[in-house]
C-alpha positions as CSV (number, residue, x, y, z in Angstrom):
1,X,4.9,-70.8,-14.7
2,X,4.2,-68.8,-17.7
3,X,1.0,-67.4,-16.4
4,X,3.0,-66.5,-12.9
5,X,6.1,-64.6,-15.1
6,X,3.9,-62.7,-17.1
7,X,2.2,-61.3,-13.8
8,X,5.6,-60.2,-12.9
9,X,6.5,-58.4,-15.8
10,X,3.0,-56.9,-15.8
11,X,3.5,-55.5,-12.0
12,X,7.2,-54.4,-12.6
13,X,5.6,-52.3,-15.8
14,X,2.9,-51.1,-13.6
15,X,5.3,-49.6,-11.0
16,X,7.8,-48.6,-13.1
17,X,5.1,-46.2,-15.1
18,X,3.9,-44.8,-11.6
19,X,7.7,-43.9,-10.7
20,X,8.4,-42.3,-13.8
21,X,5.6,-40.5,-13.8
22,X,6.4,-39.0,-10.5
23,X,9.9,-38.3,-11.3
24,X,8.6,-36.6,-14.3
25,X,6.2,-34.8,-12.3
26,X,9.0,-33.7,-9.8
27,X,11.2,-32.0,-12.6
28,X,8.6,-30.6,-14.8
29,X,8.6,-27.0,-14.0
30,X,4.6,-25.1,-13.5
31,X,5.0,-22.4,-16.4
32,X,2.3,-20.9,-14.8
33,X,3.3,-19.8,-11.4
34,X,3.1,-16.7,-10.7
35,X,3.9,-14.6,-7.2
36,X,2.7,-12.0,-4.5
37,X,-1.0,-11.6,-5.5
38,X,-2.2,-10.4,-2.0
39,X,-0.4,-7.5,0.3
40,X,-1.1,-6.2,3.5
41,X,1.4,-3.4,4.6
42,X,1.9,-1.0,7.4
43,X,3.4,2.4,7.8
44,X,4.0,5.4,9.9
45,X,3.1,8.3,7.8
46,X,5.0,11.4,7.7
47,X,3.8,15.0,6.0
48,X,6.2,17.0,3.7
49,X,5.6,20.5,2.0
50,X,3.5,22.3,4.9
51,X,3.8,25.6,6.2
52,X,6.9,26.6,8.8
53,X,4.8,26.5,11.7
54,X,3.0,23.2,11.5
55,X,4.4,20.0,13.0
56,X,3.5,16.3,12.9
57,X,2.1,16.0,16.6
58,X,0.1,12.5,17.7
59,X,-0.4,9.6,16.3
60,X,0.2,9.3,12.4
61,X,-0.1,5.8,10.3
62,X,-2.1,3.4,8.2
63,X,-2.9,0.1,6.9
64,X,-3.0,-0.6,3.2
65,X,-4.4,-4.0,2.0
66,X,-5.6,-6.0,-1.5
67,X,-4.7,-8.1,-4.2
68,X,-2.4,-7.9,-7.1
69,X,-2.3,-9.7,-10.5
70,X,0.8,-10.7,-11.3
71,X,1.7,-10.8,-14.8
72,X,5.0,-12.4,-15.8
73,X,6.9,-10.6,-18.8
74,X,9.4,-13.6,-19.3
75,X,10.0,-17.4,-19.5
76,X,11.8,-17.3,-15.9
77,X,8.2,-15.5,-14.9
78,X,10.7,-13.4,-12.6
79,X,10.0,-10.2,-14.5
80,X,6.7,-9.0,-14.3
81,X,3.8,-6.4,-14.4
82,X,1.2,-6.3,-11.4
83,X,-2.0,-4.8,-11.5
84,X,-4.4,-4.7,-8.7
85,X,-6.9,-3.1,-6.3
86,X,-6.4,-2.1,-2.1
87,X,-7.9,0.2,0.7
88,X,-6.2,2.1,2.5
89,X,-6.8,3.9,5.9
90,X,-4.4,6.7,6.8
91,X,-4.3,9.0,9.7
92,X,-2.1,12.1,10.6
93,X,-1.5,14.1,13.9
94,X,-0.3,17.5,13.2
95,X,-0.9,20.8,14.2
96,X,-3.8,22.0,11.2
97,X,-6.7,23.4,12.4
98,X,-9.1,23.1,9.7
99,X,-12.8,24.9,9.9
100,X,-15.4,26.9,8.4
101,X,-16.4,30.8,8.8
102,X,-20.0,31.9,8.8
103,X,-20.0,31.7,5.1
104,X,-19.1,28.6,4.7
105,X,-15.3,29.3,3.7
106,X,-12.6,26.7,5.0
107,X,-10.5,28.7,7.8
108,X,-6.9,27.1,7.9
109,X,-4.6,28.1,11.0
110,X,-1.8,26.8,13.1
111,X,-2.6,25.5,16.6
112,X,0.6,26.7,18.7
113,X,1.2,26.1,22.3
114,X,-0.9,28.7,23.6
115,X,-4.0,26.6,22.4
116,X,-4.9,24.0,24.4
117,X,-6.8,20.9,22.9
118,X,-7.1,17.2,22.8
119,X,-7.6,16.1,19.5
120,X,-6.5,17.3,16.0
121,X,-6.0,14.7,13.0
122,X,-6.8,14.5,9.6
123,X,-7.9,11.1,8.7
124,X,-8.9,9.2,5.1
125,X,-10.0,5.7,3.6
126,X,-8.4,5.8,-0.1
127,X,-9.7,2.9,-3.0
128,X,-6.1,2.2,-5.0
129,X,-5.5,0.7,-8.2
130,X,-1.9,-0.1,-7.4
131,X,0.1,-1.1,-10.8
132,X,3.9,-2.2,-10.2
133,X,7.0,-3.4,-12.5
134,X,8.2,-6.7,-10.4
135,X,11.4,-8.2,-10.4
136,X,12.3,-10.9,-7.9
137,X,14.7,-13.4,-8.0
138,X,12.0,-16.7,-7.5
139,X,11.3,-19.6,-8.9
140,X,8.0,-22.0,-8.6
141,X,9.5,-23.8,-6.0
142,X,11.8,-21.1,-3.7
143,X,9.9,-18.9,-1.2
144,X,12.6,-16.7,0.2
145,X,13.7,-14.3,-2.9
146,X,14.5,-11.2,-3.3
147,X,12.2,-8.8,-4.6
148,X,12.5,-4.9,-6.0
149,X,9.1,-3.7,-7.4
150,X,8.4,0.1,-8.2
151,X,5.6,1.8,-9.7
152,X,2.6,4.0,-8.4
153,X,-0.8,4.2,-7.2
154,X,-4.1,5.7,-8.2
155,X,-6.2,6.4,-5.2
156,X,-9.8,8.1,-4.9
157,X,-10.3,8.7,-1.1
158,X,-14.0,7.8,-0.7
159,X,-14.1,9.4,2.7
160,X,-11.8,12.0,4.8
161,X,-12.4,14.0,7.9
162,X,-10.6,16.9,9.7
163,X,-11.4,16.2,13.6
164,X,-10.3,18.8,16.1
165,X,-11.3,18.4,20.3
166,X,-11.2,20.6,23.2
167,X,-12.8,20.6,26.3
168,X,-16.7,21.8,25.7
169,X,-15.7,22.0,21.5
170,X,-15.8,19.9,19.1
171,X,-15.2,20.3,15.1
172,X,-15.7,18.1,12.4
173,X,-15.1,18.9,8.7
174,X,-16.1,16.7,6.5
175,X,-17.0,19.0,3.3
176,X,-12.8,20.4,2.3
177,X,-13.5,21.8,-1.4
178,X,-9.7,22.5,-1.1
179,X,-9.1,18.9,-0.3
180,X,-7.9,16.8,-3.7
181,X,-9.9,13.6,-3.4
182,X,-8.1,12.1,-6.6
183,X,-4.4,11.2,-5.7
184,X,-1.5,9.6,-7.5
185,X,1.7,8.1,-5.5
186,X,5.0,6.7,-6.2
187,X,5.9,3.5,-4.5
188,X,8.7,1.2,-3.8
189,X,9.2,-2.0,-2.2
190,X,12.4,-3.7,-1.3
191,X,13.4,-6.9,0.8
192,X,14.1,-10.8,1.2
193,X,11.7,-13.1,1.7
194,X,8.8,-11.9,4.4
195,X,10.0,-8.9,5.3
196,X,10.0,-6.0,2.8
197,X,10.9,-1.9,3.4
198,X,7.6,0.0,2.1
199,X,7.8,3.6,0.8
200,X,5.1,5.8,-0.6
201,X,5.0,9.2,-2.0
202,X,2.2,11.4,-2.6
203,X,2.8,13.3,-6.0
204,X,-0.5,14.7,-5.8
205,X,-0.8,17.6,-2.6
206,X,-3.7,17.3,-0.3
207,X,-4.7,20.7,-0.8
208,X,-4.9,23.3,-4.0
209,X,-5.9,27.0,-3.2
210,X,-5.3,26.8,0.6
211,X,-3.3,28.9,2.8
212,X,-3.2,29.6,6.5
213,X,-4.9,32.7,7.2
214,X,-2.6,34.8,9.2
215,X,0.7,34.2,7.3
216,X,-0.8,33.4,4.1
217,X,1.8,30.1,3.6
218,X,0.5,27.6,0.9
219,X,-0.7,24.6,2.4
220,X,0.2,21.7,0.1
221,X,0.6,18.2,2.4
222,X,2.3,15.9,0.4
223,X,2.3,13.0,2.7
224,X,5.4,10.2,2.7
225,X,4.3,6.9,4.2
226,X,7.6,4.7,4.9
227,X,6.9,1.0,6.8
228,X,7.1,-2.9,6.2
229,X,5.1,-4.8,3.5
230,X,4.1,-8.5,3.4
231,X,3.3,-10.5,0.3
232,X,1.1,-13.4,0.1
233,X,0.6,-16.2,-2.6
C-alpha cells in the first residue's frame, strides 16, 4: 500500500513539473525576437528633373531584393535600427537617346515623334546597403502590425546600359562617363501586416555635366520608384 501511494505521489510530481513547465514556457516572452530580416519589393519607376521635352514612354520598373538585420533599440524590441544588403534591377522607358560622336563624346537628344524606333530604355542592376529606423507595433507572437520605417540607401550600380532599336540600327552604350554610378536614396515604407506602400527617391541625379545637344537643358534624372514591399521573418 505504501509502496503503491508513493508511486502516486511520484507520477502526480512528475506531471505536474511537465505542466508547469509548459505553462511557463507559454508566458515567458523570447527577448530575442526580432522582425523583417528579408524583403522583396516591387515598383513602377517614374523619372523627375529631366529636360521639357523628354517623357516616360514604355515599360519602366524594378525588383529590389535582400536581407536586413534588425537591431532592436528597446525592451519592447519594437523600435529598431536595420542594416542590410539587396540588388536591385531597374528599368526606364523614356524618350533619351543616348550615343557617342566620332570622338568618343556622349551625344544626348530627344527622340520626338518624327523618329521612328522600337526600342529606347535605360536599364541598371544596383548593390544597396539599405540602413532603416523601424518602428512597428509587434510583438514575438503577433504577425499582423503596423510598421513605418524610413531611412536611405547606398547603391553602387555594378552594371547600366542605354539601349536604343530601330529597324536596320541598333545602339548600345555601355561606357556613360556622365553617368553617376555611386547613388544615395531616401526611402519609406508604410503598411499593416503583408502589404506595405514602398517609396524611393534618388537624391543623387543620374547624370552630372550632361545636357541635350540642341537646347542645351541639364539632364539630371532623379528617378522616384513608388510600389508594394513585402517583409519576411
Amino acid at each position: 500500500m505504501l509502496k503503491r501511494c508513493f508511486i502516486l505521489l511520484l507520477l502526480s510530481f512528475i506531471g505536474a513539473s511537465a505542466f508547469g513547465q509548459d505553462s511557463l514556457a507559454v508566458k515567458v516572452s523570447d527577448p530575442n525576437y526580432r522582425e523583417d530580416q528579408f524583403y522583396v519589393g516591387v515598383t513602377y519607376n517614374l523619372i523627375t528633373r529631366v529636360p521639357s521635352n523628354i517623357n516616360l514612354k514604355g515599360l519602366s520598373g524594378g525588383v529590389n531584393f535582400g536581407f536586413i538585420r534588425d537591431m532592436p533599440l528597446n525592451k519592447q524590441r519594437n523600435v529598431a535600427i536595420g542594416l542590410g544588403l539587396g540588388l536591385s534591377f531597374d528599368r526606364y522607358g523614356e524618350t533619351l537617346f543616348i550615343g557617342e560622336s566620332q570622338n568618343e563624346q556622349t551625344l544626348f537628344s530627344s527622340l520626338d515623334e518624327t523618329i521612328e524606333y522600337d526600342v529606347n530604355r535605360f536599364s541598371t542592376a544596383t548593390v544597396e546597403i539599405p540602413i532603416e529606423f523601424r518602428w512597428r507595433t509587434s510583438t514575438e507572437s503577433e504577425y499582423k502590425f503596423w510598421r513605418i520605417y524610413t531611412g536611405a540607401r547606398l547603391g553602387y550600380v555594378y552594371w547600366y546600359q542605354s539601349f536604343f532599336s530601330q529597324p536596320n540600327n541598333e545602339v548600345s552604350q555601355t561606357d556613360i562617363p556622365e553617368f553617376q554610378q555611386l547613388q544615395l536614396a531616401a526611402t519609406l515604407s508604410v503598411g499593416y501586416s503583408t502589404f506595405n506602400f514602398y517609396a524611393n527617391y534618388s537624391v543623387t541625379p543620374f547624370f552630372t555635366n550632361a545636357v541635350i545637344g540642341d537646347t542645351q537643358e541639364e539632364i539630371a534624372f532623379a528617378p522616384l520608384k513608388i510600389g508594394i514591399i513585402f517583409y519576411i521573418l
